[in-house]
N, C-alpha and C positions, 0 to 999 in steps of 0.2 A: 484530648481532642476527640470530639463522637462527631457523628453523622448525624444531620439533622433529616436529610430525605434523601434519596437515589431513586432515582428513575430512570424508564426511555421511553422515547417518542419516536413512532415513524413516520418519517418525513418523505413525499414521493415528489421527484421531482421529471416533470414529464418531457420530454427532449421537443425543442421544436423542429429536430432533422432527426428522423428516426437514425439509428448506428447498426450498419449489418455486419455482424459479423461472421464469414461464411455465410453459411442459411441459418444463420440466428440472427432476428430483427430485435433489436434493442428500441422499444418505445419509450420507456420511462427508468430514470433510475431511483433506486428506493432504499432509504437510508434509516439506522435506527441512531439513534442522537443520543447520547446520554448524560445525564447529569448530576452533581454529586455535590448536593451542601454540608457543607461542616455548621456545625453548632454555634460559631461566631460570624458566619452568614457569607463568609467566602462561599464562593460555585467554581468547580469545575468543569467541564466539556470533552468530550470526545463524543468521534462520529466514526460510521464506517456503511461502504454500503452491506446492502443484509442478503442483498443477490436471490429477494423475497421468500427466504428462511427467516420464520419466528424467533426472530433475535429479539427485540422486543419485547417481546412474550417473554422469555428466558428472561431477561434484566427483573422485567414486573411481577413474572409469578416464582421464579425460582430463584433467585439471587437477592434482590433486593434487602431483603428483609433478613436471613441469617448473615449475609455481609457485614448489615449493620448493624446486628447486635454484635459480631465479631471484632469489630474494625475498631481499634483504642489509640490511635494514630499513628500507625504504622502500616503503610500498602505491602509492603512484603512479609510482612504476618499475617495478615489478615489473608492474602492471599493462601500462604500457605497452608493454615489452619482450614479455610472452607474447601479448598481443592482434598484434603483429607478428609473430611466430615462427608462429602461428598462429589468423590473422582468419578464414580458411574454414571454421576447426571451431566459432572462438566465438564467432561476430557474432549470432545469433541462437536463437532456440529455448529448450532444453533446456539448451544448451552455455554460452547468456548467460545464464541465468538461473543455474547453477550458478558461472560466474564471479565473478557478480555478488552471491554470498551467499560467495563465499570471500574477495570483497574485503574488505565489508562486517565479515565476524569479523575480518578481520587489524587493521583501523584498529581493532576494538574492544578486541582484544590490545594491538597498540603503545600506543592510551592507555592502557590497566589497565597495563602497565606501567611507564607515563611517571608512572602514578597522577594521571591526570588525565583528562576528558572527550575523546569527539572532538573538539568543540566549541574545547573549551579549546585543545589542539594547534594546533589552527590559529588560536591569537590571537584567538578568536572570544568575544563574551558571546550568550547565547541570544534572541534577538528573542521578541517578544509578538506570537504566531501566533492568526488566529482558530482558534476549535478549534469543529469540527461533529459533531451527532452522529448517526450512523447509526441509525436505526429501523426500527419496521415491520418485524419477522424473528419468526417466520415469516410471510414476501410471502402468504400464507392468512388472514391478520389482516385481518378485517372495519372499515371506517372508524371504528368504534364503538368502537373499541378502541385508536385511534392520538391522543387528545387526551392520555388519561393518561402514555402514552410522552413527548411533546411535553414536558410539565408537567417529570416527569422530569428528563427529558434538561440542559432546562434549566435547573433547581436544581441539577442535578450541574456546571452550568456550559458547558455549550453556548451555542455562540451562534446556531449554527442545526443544523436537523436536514435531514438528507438520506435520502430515502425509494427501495426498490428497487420492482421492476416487481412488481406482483401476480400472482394468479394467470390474472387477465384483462385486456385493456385497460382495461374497463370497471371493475374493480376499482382499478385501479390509479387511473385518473381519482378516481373515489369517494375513496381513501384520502389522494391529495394535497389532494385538496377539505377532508376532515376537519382535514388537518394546519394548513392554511390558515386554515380556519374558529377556529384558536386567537387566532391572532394576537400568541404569544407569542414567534418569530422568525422569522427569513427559512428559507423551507421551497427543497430543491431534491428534485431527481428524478435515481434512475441506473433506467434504461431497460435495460440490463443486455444491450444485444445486439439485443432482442427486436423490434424493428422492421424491415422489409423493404423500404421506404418512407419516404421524408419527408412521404405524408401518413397512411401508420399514425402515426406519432410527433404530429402537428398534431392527429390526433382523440384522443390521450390529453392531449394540454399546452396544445392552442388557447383563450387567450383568460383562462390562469390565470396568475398575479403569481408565477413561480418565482426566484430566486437564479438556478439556470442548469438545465440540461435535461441529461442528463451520459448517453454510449455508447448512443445508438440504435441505432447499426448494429456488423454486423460487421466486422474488418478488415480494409482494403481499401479502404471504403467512402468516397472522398476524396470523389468526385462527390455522393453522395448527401450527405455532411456540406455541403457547401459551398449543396447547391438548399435543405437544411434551416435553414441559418443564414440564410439571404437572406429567410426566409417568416415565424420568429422574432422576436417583439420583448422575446426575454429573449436571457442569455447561451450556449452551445454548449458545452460543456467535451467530450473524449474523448482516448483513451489509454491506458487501463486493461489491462493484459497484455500493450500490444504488446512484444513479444521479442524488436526489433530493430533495428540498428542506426542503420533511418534514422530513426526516431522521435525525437525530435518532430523533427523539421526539415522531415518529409513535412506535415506539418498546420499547423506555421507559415508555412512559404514558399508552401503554395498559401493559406492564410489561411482553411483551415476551420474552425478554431474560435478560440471566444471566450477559451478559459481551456483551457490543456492539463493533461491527467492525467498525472503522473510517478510514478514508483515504480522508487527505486533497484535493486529485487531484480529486476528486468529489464530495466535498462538499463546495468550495466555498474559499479552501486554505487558511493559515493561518488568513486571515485578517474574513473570517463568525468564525472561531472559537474563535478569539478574541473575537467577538460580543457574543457569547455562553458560555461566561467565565462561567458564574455565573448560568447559566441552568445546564451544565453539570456539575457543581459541585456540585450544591445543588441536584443531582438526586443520587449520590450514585455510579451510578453504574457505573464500572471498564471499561475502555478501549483497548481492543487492536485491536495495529493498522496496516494495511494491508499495507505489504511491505515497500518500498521506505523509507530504516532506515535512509540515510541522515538527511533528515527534521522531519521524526516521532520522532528519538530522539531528538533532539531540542523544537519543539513543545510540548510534552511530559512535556518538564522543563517550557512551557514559561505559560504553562495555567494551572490552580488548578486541574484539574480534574482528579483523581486516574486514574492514567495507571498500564493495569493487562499485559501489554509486547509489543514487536515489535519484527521485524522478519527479517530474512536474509534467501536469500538461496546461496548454493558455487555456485561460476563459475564451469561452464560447464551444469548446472542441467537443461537450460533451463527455469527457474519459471520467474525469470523476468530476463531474458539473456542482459538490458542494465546493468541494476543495478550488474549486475554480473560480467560484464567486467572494471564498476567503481572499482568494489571492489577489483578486480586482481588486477588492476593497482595502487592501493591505496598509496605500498612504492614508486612510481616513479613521484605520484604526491604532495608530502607534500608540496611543496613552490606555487602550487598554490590554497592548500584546508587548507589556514588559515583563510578565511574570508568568508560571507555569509553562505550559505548551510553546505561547505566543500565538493564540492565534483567539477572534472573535469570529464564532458561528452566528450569521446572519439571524435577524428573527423572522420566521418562515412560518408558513400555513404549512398544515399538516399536508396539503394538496397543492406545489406553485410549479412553477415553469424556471426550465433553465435557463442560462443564458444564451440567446441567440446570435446569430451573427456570424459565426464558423469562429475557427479560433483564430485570436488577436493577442499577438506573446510581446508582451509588455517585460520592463526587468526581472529577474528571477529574484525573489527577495532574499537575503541575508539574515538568516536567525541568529 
């Protein structure tokens, strides 16, 4: 089995409700797509957003081409063999994260061509993952306005919702309150960065019943997770974007957090997590993983390690607006989401528009 081509493409897709988060305005979200043909003319796909880091570039000028003369049909050799030929260029960044989305299509090639799941390939049945649903998008949604989402979310089959930073602290406090005030599931919070401080973070979360409190700070911030966890009497989760290589081991070995964030499309995609079977297992602590439920629920089943959830947000919400347009289309594509991933990425201009409309949480699908 050889590779006939691997590429990436950057996909922009422009919000028609800008997303603030804090005093960051989110206009457009921008994605690098990548693709991976084998020699007998299977394709497969992954995406991730590129958070506008030269992830694309990485796939095109630096991966592509030693992958493919490496890659003899096996993703976790090939994987290994290039991460050694060349750790200084891929361990982190730009360069991990493009690695990490070319792993991801090749496993989803070899199974469309095995005509079987990833899942499946590796012996695996799919576990019964909590699934949470992201809300409150646009973080400009006044509390008065996040019960209905809640209702939602959870008829669509949510079993808890997770809410991002507002436009204020103060907002933000307010809207977790509303979400609270349902009392129709376990509500959590992603803080999205925006904290400077473990007691900025303590005056938005002190004294409310969350699931867990999820990326106060920037990264780096080992000290500051750790003074935050000790003050806490909910859970700590963070990880979200880190792009590199010591992650998670940086947050479990000093024992910053309660539940770590993983997300294959920056950490090395499923073929570093295979290599981590046995780390993340023997450490205990619970996973949940950031977006892109395609492959998280699979992954989830394929490796040992306790997952504490994955997540979805509806179309129209803007959070991850490719993922969201997958998910719309979900009943119209079953005959070609039986095999690999399970998922068909839209055919898109290099330049299109999200979906409009605010979010509209439709069934959470079943992979």
């Amino acid at each position: 089995m050889k590779l006939k081509s691997l590429r990436g493409r950057r996909v922009v897709l422009t919000l028609p409700d800008p997303v603030q988060l804090g005093n960051y305005v989110i206009k457009a979200r921008t994605y690098c797509v990548v693709t991976a043909e084998l020699d007998d003319g299977t394709i497969g796909t992954s995406f991730s957003l590129d958070r506008g880091a030269p992830v694309t570039e990485a796939v095109n000028n630096l991966i592509a081409k030693p992958y493919s003369e490496i890659f003899s049909g096996d993703p976790l050799v090939a994987w290994d063999t290039l991460l050694r030929q060349a750790s200084t260029s891929l361990s982190a960044g730009a360069a991990l994260k493009g690695f990490s989305l070319v792993d991801l299509a090749v496993h989803d090639a070899v199974a469309r061509s095995q005509e079987t799941t990833v899942a499946q390939r590796f012996r695996k049945a799919t576990k019964k993952i909590s699934t949470w649903a992201v809300i409150g998008y646009p973080p400009s949604r006044g509390p008065e306005e996040i019960a209905w989402e809640v209702q939602a979310a959870v008829d669509a089959g949510a079993e808890g919702v997770k809410l991002p930073v507002g436009a204020t602290p103060e907002l933000t406090r307010e809207r977790i309150i509303a979400a609270l005030d349902t009392k129709l599931c376990p509500v959590a919070t992603d803080l999205a960065w925006s904290c400077r401080t473990p007691a900025d973070a303590m005056k938005i979360v002190h004294g409310l019943d969350l699931a867990w409190v999820e990326d106060p700070f920037v990264q780096g911030s080992l000290a500051e997770l750790r003074q935050l966890r000790s003050l806490l009497s909910v859970p700590l989760a963070s990880g979200d974007e880190e792009t590199h290589l010591y992650h998670p081991q940086a947050f479990i070995d000093t024992e910053a957090v309660d539940i770590i964030r993983m997300d294959t499309t920056c950490q090395g995609g499923l073929s570093r997590l295979l290599h981590m079977n046995d780390y993340l297992t023997d450490s205990k602590v619970p996973i949940s993983w950031h977006v892109y439920d395609a492959w998280h629920s699979q992954i989830a089943s394929i490796i040992d390690a306790q997952t504490h959830s994955i997540e979805f947000s509806a179309p129209g919400a803007s959070v991850d607006p490719l993922a969201e347009m997958i998910f719309a289309n979900k009943l119209t594509t079953q005959s070609t989401d039986q095999h690999g991933w399970q998922f068909t990425v839209p055919q898109l201009a290099d330049e299109s528009v999200a979906l409009s409309g605010g979010p509209r949480w439709i069934p959470i699908p079943k992979f």
